[in-house]
N, C-alpha and C positions, 0 to 999 in steps of 0.2 A: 174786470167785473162785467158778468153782462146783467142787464135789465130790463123791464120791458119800460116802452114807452110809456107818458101819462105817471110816472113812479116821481119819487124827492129823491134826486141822490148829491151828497155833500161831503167834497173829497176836501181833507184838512192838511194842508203843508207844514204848519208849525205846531203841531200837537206833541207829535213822538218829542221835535227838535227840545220844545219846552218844558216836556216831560225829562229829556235827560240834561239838557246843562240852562234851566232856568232863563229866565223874561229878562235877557238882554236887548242889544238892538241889532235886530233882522234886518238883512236887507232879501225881498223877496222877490226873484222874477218866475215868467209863466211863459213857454213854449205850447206848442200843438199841432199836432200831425192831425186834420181831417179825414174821418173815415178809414182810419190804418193803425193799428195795432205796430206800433214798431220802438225799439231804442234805439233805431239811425237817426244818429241826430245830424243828416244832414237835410234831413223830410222836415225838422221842426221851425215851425216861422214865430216868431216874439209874438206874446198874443197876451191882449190886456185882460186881467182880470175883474170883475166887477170888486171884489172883495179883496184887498190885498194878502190875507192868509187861506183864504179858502176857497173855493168855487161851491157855487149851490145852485143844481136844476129844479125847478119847479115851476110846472112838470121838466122833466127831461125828452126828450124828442129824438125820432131817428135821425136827423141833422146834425145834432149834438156826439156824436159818436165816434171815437178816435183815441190817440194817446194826450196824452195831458201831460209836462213834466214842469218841477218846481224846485228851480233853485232855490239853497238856503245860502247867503253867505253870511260871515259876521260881521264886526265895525270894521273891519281891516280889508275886507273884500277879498276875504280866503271862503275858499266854497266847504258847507259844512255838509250839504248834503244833499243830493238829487233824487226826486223822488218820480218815479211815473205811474201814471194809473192809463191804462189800457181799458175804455167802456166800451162794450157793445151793448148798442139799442136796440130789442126784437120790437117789434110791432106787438101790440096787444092780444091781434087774436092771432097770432102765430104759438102763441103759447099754450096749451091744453093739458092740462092734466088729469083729464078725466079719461081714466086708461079703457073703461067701454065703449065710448063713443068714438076714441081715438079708434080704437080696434075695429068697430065697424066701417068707420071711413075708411080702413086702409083695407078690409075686406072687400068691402063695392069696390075702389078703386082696381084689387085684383082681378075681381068679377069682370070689369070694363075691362082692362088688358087682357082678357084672357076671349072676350068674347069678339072683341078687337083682331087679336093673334089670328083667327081662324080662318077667315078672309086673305088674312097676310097670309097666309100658308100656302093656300091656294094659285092665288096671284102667282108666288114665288114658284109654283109646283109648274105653270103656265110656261114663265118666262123661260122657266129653264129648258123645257122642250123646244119652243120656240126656236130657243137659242141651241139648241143640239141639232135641229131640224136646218137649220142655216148651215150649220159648221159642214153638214153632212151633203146638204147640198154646193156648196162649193169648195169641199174636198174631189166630190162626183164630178162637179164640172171642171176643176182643175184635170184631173185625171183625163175625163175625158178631152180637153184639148192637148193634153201631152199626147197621148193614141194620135189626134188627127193631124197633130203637125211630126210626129215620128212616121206619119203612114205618108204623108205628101213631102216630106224629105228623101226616106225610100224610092218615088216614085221619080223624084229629080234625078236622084242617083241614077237607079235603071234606064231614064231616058238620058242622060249624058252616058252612059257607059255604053252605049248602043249606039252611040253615034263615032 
């Protein structure tokens, strides 16, 4: 489930159980993976419950946020049922559903990237010459010391072969 923060949220482990085979005697424990949505239960550490059939946030908090699982077992300590709730906590004002206002923030916002971009463009339009301007200058100077040491190799030759 997700929810926003500052909300009651109150997850029940032995409801459905009592619902189908009747008010015997539960034995109930509580696991909890912080901050992580998961059914690896090797992420879950024994975790006490204020309540022994239920859990209940009020408020609930982003701290509060993660998987929850609840064993059921019965008099015999055979497991009748596991149950996991996966919460996620948004923050209050992360949530908006007010689709014109949301729409305008996300228009400014392209308005900013876009007046942002132009600049980038440039910059990039710079370096890349820059960088073309290097490559081409020392393609030219490589070249030109291959000429000057092919010309003064030559030059070695002719004067050993003349001697």
């Amino acid at each position: 489930m997700t929810v926003t923060s500052g909300q009651r949220v109150e997850i029940d482990c032995l409801a459905e159980v009592i619902e189908t085979m009747g008010k015997l005697s539960w034995r109930v424990t509580w696991r909890h993976v912080k901050g992580v949505i998961s059914s690896d239960n090797s992420l879950f550490v024994r975790w006490k419950a204020p309540h022994l059939d239920r859990v209940i946030f009020d408020p609930i908090a982003e701290k509060d946020a993660g998987t929850y699982q609840c064993d059921v077992q019965d008099v015999n300590f055979r497991r009748v049922k596991i149950i996991y709730w996966g919460i996620r906590v948004l923050p209050q004002e992360f949530l908006n559903l007010d689709y014109d206002s949301a729409l305008a923030q996300w228009q400014s916002r392209d308005q900013q990237n876009q007046t942002v971009s132009e600049p980038l463009k440039e910059s990039k339009a710079v370096l890349f010459m820059v960088l073309m301007s290097l490559t081409l200058a020392s393609c030219t100077t490589g070249l030109l010391l291959l000429v000057i040491y092919c010309s003064v190799k030559r030059r070695k030759r002719r004067h050993f072969d003349k001697q």
